[in-house]
TIMAR-311818 format. One record per residue (C-alpha): x, y, z. Coordinates in Angstrom, 2 decimals, padded with zeros to 5 digits. Last residue first. Layout:
[node [X Y Z]]
...
//
This chain:
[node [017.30 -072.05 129.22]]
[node [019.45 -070.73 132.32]]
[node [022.24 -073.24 133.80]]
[node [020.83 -075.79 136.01]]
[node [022.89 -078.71 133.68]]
[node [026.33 -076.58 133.71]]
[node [026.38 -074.96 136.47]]
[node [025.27 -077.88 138.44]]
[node [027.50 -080.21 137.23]]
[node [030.27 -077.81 137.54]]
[node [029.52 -077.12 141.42]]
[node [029.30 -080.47 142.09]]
[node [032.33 -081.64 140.49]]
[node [033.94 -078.86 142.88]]
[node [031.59 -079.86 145.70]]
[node [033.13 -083.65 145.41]]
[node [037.01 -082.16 145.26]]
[node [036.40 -079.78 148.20]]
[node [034.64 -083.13 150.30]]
[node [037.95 -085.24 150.05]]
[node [040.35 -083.15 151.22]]
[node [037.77 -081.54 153.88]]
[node [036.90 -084.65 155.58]]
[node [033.10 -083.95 156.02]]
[node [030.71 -087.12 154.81]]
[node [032.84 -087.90 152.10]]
[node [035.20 -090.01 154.89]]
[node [032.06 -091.83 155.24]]
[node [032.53 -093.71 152.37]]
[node [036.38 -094.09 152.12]]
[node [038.42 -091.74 150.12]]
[node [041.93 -092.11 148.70]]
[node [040.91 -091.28 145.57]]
[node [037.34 -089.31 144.93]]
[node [036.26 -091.75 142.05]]
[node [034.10 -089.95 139.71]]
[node [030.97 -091.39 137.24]]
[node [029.22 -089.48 134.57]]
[node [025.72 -089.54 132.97]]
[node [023.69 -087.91 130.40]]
[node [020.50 -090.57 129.36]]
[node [020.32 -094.24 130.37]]
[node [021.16 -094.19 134.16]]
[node [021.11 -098.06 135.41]]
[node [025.07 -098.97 134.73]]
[node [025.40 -095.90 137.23]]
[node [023.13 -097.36 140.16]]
[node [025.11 -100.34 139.71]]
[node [028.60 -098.51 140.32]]
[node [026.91 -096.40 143.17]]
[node [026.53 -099.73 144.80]]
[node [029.49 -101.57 144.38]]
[node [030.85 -098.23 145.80]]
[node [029.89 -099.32 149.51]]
[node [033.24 -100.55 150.48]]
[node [034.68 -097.22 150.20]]
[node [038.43 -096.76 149.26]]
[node [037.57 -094.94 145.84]]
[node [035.36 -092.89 147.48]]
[node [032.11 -092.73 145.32]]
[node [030.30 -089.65 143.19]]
[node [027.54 -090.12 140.93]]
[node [026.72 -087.55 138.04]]
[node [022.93 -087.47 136.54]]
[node [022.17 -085.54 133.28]]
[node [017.99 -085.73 132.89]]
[node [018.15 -087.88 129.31]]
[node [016.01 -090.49 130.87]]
[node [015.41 -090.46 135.24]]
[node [012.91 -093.10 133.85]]
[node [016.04 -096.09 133.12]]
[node [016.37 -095.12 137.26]]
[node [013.13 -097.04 138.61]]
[node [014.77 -100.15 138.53]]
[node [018.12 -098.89 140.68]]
[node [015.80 -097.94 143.87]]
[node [014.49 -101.48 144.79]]
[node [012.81 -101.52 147.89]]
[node [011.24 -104.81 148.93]]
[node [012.52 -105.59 152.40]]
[node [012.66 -102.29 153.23]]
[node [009.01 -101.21 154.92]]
[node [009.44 -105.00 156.25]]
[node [012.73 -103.65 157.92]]
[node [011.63 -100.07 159.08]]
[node [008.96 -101.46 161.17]]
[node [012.04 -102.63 163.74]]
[node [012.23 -098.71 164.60]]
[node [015.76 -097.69 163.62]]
[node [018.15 -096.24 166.22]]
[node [021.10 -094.13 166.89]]
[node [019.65 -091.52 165.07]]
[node [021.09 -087.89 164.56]]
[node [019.01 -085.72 166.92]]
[node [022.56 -085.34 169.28]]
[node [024.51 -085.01 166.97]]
[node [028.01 -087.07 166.05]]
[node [030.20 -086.11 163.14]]
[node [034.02 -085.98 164.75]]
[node [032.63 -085.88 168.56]]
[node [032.24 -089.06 168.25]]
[node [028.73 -091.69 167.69]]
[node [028.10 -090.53 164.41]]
[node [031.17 -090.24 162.64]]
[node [033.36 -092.67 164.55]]
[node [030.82 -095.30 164.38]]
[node [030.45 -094.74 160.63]]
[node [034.19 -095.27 160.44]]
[node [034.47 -098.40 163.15]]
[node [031.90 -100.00 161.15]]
[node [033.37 -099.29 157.36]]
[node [036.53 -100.59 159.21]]
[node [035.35 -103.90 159.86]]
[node [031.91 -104.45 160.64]]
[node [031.35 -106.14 163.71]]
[node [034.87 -106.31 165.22]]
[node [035.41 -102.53 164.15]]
[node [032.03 -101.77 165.63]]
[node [032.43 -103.77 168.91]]
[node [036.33 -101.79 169.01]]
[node [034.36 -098.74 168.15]]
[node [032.83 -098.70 171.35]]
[node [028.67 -099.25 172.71]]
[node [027.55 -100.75 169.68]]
[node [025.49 -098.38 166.85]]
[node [022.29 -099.00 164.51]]
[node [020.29 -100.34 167.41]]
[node [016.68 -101.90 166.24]]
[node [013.80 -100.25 168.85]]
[node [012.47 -101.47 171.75]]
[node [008.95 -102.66 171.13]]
[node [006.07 -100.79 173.18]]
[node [003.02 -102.41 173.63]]
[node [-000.76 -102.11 173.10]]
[node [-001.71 -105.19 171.99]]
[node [-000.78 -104.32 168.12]]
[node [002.91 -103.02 168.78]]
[node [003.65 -106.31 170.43]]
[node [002.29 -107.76 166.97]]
[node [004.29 -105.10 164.86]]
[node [007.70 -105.81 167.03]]
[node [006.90 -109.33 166.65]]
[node [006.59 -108.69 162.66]]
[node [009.82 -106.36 162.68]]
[node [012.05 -108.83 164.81]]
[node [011.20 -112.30 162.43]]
[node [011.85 -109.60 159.57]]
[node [015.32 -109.70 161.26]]
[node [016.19 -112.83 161.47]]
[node [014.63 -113.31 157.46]]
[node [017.71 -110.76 156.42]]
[node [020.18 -113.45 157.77]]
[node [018.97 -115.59 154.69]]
[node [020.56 -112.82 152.13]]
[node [023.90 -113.72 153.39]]
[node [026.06 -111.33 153.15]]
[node [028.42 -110.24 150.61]]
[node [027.25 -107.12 149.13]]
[node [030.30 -104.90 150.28]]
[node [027.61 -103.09 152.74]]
[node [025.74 -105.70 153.78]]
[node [022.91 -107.55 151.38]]
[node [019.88 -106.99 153.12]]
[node [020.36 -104.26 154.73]]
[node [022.78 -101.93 152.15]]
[node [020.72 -103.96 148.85]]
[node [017.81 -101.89 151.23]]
[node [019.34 -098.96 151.59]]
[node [020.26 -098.73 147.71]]
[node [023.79 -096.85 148.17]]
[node [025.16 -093.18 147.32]]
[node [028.89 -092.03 148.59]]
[node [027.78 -088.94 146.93]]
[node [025.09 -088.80 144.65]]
[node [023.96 -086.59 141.50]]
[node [020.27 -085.55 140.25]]
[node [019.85 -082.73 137.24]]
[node [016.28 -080.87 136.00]]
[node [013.72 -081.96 138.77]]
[node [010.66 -080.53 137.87]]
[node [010.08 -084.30 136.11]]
[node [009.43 -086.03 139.45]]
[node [009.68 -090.06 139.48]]
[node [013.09 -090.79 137.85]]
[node [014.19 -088.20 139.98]]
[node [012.95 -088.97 142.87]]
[node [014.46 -092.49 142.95]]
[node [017.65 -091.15 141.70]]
[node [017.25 -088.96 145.12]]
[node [016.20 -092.24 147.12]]
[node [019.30 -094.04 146.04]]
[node [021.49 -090.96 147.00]]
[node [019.44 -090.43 150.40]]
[node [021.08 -093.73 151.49]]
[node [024.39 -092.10 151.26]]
[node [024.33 -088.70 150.11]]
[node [022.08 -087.17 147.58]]
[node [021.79 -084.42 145.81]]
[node [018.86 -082.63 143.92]]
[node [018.09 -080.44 141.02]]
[node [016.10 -077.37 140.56]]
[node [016.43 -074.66 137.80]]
[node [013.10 -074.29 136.22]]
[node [011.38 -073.21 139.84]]
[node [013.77 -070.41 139.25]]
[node [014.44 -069.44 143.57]]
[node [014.84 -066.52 145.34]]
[node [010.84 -065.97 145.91]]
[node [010.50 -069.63 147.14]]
[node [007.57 -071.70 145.36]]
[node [009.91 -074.07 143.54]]
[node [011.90 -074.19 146.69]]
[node [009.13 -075.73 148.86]]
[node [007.62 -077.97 146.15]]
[node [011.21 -079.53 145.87]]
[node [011.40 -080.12 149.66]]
[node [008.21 -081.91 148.98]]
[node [009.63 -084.08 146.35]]
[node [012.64 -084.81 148.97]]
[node [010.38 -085.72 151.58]]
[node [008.05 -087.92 149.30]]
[node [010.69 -089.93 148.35]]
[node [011.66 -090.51 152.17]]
[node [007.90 -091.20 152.12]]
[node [008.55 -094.00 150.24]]
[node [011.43 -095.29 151.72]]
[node [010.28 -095.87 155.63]]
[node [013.16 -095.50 157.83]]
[node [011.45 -094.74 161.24]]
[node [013.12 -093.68 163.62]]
[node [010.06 -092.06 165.57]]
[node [006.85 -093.82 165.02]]
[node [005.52 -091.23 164.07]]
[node [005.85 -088.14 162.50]]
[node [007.46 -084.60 162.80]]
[node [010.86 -083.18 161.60]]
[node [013.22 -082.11 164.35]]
[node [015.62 -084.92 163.88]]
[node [013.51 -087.92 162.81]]
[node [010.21 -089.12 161.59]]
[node [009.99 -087.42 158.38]]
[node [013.41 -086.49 156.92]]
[node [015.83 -083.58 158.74]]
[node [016.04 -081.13 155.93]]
[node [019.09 -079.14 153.84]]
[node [018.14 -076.99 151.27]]
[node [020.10 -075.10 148.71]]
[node [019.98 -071.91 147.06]]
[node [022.71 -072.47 144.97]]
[node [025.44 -069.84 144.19]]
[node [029.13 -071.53 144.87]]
[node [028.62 -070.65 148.34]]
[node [025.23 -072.15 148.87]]
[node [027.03 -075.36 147.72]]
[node [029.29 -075.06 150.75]]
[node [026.27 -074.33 153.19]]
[node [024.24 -077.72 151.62]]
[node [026.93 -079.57 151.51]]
[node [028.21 -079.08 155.05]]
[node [024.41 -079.10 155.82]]
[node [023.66 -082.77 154.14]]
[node [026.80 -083.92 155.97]]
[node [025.25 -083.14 159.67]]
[node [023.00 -080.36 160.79]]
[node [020.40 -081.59 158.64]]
[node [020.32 -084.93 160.26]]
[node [021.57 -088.30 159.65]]
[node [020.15 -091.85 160.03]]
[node [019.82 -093.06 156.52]]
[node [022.47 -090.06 155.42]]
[node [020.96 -087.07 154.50]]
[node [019.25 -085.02 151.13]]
[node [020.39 -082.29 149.73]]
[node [017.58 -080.20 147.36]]
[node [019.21 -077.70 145.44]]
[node [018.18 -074.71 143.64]]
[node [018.94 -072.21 140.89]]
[node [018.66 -068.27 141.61]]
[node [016.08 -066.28 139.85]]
[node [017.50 -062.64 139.49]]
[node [017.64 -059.42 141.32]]
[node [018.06 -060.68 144.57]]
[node [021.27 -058.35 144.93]]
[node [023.05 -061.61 145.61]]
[node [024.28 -062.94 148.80]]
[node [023.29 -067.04 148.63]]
[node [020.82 -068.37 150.60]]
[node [021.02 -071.53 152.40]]
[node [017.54 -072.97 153.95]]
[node [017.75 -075.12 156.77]]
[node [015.07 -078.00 157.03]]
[node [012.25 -079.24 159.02]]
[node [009.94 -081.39 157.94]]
[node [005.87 -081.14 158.80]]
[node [004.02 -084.64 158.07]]
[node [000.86 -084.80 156.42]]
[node [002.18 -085.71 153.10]]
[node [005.49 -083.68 153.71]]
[node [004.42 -080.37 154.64]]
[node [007.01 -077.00 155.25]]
[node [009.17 -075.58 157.68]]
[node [012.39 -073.22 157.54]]
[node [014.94 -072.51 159.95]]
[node [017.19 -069.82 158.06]]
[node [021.03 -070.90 157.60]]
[node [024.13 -069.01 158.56]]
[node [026.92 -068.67 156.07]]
//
């Protein structure tokens, strides 16, 4: 299934996203999807496997490159700034609501990875939005500030707001600040760095496994302060009695996360382990995506279903 380049406004800022429409004798109102990326992803990546594969099951879905990356507008580029990411996915729901296949009654979202906290985030915020669920979701910031397994040391996050507020003064007189790498240069730095979690995200973007070239490799040093106070499980208790499903590998380090997002949802909720998975590995490893867009698919069904 091919998508269709679409476009539409952000809060000033024009997105760009594939649009997935499913054969149908466009008879009748179709439900919707918005799928939201990875922190540094693109449309093209794990939000489009998702996005085509969902199609298939009958969603018109939506898959977008957020403001300030990918082919999406904005500046400073690589910027990781979470309230408009908010805004991105409520203006991807503006564009579907108004699309001629689409029941602007019947929309829900999904996120994956640091688009999973923003999604719950949007939900709790947005009440057009019917049904929310996650894969491999995380709090971005709790990701920064806290490391993935939650261990660090929250002190080490002051280092880098020292970076962010010289980057903003150099920024100020007229300068240029190099930018905050997400990657090493091999995936032994990234395995020594990280661990496995670092070798596996290196794999995915920086290989030919999951690796594009628009996908980010960096994050403008702005993007810290814009973090340091982001807290996307306290706005959740407002998502109410909108169902919400969240999705984590069993093997992933990150699952602390989607764990605590869960203990936040008040109304409808369920929780799935994927065995054997890791985070990234439910970015695009078949055996472990087919069971997530399964649960997906019945979610869906179920809570986007006609009224």
């Amino acid at each position: 299934m091919d998508p269709t380049p679409v476009s539409y406004d952000s809060a000033g800022i024009t997105l760009a996203g594939h649009l997935y429409t499913p054969a149908s004798d466009g008879s009748a109102l179709l439900p919707a999807l918005v799928v939201g990326h990875p922190g540094s992803g693109v449309k093209e990546q794990a939000a489009g496997l998702y996005a085509r594969l969902l199609a298939e099951e009958g969603f018109v879905t939506l898959a977008y490159d957020s403001a300030f990356q990918g082919e999406s507008s904005g500046q400073p580029r690589d910027l990781e700034d979470p309230a408009h990411r908010i805004e991105d996915m409520k203006a991807g729901v503006s564009f579907l609501s108004t699309h001629k296949r689409v029941d602007p009654d019947r929309i829900g979202i999904l996120g994956i990875c640091a688009s999973g906290g923003y999604s719950l985030v949007t939900a709790a915020t947005d009440h057009r939005i019917r049904a929310v669920a996650t894969v491999s979701g995380v709090d971005i910031a709790r990701h920064f500030r806290l490391g993935p397994d939650g261990t660090a040391d929250p002190a080490a996050y002051q280092s880098l707001l020292d970076r962010a507020a010289a980057a903003r003064t150099e920024r100020a007189y007229g300068g240029k600040p190099e930018s905050m790498r997400l990657f090493p240069d091999t995936i032994e730095q990234a395995r020594a760095h990280g661990g496995e979690y670092g070798a596996e995200g290196f794999e995915y973007y920086c290989t030919p496994r999951g690796q594009h070239p628009r996908s980010a490799k960096v994050l403008d040093w702005t993007s810290i302060d814009k973090l340091a106070t982001f807290d996307a499980y306290s706005p959740i208790p407002m998502i109410g009695q909108r169902p919400a499903m969240i999705i984590a590998g069993r093997r992933a380090v990150t699952s602390w996360m989607s764990v605590a997002a869960f203990q936040h949802l008040v109304g409808p909720k369920a929780f799935h382990w994927i065995d054997g998975a890791s985070h990234n590995d439910l970015y695009d490893k078949p055996e472990y995506v087919g069971p997530a867009v399964e649960l997906l698919t019945g979610f869906y069904r179920e809570n986007l279903a006609s009224r």
